[in-house]
C-alpha positions as CSV (number, residue, x, y, z in Angstrom):
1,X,0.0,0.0,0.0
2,X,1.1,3.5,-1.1
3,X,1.6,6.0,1.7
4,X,-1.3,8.3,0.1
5,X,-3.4,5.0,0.0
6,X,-2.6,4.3,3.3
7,X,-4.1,8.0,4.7
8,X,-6.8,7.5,2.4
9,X,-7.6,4.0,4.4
10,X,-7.3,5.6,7.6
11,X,-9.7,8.8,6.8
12,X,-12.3,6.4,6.1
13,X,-11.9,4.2,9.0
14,X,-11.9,7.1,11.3
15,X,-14.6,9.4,9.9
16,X,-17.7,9.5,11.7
17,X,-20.8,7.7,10.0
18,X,-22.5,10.6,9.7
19,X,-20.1,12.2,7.4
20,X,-20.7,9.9,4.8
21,X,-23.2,11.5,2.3
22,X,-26.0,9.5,1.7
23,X,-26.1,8.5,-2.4
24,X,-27.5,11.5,-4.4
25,X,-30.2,10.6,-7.1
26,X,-28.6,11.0,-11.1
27,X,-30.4,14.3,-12.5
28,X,-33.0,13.3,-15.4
29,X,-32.3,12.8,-18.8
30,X,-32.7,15.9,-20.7
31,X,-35.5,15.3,-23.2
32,X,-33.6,17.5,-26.1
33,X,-33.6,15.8,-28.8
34,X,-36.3,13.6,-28.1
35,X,-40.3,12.5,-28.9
36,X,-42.0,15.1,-26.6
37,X,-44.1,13.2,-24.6
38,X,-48.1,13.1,-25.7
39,X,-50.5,14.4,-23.6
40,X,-54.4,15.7,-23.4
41,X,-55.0,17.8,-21.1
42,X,-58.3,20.4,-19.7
43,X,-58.2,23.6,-20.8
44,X,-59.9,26.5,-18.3
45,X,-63.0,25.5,-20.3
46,X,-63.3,22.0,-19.6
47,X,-61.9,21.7,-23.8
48,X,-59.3,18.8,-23.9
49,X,-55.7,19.9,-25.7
50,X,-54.0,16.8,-27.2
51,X,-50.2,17.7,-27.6
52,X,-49.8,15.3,-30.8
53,X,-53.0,17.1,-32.5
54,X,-50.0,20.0,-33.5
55,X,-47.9,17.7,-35.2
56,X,-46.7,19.5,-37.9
57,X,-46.3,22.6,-36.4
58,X,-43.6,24.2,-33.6
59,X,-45.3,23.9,-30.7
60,X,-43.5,25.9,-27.3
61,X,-45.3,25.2,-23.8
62,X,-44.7,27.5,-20.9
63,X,-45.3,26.1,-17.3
64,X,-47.1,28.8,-15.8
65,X,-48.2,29.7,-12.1
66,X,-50.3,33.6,-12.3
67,X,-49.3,33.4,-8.4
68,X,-45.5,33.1,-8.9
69,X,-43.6,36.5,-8.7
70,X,-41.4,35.1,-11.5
71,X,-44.5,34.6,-13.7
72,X,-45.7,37.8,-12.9
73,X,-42.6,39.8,-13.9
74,X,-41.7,38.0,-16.7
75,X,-45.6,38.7,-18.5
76,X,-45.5,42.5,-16.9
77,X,-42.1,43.8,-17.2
78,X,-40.3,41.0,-19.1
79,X,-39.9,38.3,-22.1
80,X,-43.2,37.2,-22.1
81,X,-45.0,40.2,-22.3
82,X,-46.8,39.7,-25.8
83,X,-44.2,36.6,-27.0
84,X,-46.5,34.3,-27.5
85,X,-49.2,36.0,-29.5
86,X,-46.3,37.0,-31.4
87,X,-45.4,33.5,-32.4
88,X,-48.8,32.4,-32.6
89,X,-49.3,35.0,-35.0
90,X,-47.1,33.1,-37.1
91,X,-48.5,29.8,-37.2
92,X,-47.0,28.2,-34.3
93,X,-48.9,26.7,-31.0
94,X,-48.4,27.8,-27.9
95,X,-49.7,26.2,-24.6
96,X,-49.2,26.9,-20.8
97,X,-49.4,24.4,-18.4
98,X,-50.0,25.0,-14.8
99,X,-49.1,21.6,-12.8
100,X,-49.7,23.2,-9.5
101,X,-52.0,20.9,-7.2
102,X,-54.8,21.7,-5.3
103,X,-54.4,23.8,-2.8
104,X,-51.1,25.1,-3.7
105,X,-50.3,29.1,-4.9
106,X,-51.7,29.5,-8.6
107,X,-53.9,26.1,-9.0
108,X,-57.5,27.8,-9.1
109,X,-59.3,28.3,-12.1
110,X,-60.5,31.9,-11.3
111,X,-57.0,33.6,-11.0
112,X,-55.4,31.4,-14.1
113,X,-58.7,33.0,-16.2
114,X,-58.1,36.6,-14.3
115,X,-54.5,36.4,-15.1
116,X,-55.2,35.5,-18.9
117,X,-56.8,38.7,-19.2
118,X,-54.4,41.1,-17.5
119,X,-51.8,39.7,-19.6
120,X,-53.8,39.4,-22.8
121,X,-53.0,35.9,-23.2
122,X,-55.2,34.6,-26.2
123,X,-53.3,30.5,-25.8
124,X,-54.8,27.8,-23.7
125,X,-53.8,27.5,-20.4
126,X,-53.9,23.3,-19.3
127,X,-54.4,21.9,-16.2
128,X,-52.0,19.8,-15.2
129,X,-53.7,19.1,-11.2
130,X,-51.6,15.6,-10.9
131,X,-48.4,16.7,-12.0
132,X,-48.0,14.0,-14.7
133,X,-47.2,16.0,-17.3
134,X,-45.0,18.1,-15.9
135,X,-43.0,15.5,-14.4
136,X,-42.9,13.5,-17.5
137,X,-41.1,16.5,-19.6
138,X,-39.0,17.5,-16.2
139,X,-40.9,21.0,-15.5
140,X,-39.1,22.2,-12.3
141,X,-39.8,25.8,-12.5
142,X,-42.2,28.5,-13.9
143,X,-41.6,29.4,-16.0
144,X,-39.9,26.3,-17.3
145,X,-39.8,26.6,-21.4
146,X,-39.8,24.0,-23.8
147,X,-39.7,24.8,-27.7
148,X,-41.4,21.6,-30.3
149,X,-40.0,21.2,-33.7
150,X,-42.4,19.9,-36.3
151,X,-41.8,16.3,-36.1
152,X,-42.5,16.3,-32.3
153,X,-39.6,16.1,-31.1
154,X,-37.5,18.2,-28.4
155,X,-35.6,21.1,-29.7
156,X,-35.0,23.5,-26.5
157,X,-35.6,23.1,-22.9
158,X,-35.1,25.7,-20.3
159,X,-35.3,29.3,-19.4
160,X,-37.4,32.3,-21.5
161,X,-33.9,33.8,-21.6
162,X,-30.4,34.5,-19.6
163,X,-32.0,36.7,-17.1
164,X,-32.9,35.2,-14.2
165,X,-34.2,38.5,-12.8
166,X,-37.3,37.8,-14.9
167,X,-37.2,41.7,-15.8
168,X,-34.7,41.8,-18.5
169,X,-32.2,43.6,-16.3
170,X,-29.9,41.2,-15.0
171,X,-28.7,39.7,-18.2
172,X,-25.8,37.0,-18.2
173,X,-22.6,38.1,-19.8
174,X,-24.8,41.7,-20.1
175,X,-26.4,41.0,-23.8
176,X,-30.5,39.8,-23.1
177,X,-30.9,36.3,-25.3
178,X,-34.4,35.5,-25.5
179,X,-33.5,31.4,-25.5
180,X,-37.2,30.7,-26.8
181,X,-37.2,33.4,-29.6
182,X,-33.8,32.0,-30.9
183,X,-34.7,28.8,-30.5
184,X,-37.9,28.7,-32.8
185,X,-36.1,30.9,-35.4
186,X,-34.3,28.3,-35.8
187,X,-36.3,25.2,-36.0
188,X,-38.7,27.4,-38.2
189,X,-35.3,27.7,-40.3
190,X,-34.5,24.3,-40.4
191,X,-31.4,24.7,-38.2
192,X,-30.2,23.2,-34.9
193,X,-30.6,24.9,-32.0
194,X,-27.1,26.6,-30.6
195,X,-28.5,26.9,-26.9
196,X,-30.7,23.9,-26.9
197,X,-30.9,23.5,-23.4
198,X,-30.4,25.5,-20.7
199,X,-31.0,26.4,-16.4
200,X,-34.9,27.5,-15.7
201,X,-35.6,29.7,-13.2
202,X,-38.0,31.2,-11.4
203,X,-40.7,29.4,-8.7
204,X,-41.1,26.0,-8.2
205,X,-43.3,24.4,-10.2
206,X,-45.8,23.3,-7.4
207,X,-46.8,19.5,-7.8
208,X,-48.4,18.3,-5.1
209,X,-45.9,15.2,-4.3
């Protein structure tokens, strides 16, 4: 035994048990690059929203939560104030999707429809009361954004851009990139995404387990 192996040996003989850290769980698999996951979910209206009805057409879905101060700053003072009904405007399908459970800040109907309005957002807003969905794409944040290429398949997962003020002001490197806007410029473009994943912020995305 080398002396270095030997002081090795003896740190873990003698270090408490309780300094052993207990076995940390691997992050998930990014879902860039591929099959988003199908799903049919409620709209506010009781309408159900089948994610593979838009095949064929970019599809970006924003996990939302009108209670989350995130949320709030980034449709009031940030890069989703009139985004998506500028995209949609162009053909392609955007959806938010509140996972939040019952009981928990942003799950009832009334302020999701309230908040709709004071934003002006003209997109469906799903209800995602279980969490499956959200879990099942990875959603840890809202907003959490993921952009859809035409063939279904995951082209960009993360933030609505590099400032994780949600005001625009706090910009990464000092340059605002709107991560979302690139990224469906580019899949409407045929092109790979440069950024196709990055580091959501904002609230928790408030499952309910």
């Amino acid at each position: 035994m080398t002396p270095r192996s030997l002081v090795v040996a003896l740190a873990l003989a003698c270090a408490p048990a309780t300094s052993i850290a207990a076995p940390v769980a691997p992050p998930a698999p990014s879902l860039v690059g591929t099959a988003a996951p199908d799903f049919t979910l409620k709209d506010l209206d009781g309408k159900d929203v089948k994610l593979s009805a838009f095949k064929g057409k970019i599809v970006v879905l924003e996990w939302f939560n009108p209670g989350c101060p995130y949320v709030k700053k980034s449709h009031t003072v940030g890069s989703l104030i009139d985004t998506a009904n500028k995209h949609t405007a162009k053909g392609v399908v955007w959806l938010a999707i509140n996972s939040g459970a019952a009981g928990k800040q942003g799950h009832e109907p009334a302020m999701n429809a309230e908040a709709a309005k004071t934003w002006s957002m003209t997109h469906p807003i799903l209800r995602d009361v279980d969490g499956t969905v959200g879990k099942a794409f990875g959603a840890t944040n809202t907003p959490h954004m993921f952009v859809i290429d035409k063939k279904g398949v995951v082209a960009y997962a993360g933030a609505i851009d590099n400032s994780p003020d949600a005001e625009g002001k706090s910009a990464e490197g000092g340059t605002l990139i709107h991560y979302v806007d690139v990224a469906v410029a580019a899949v409407r473009a045929g092109k790979p995404v440069k950024t196709a994943q990055t580091k959501a912020y904002g609230c928790s995305v408030k499952y309910g387990s």
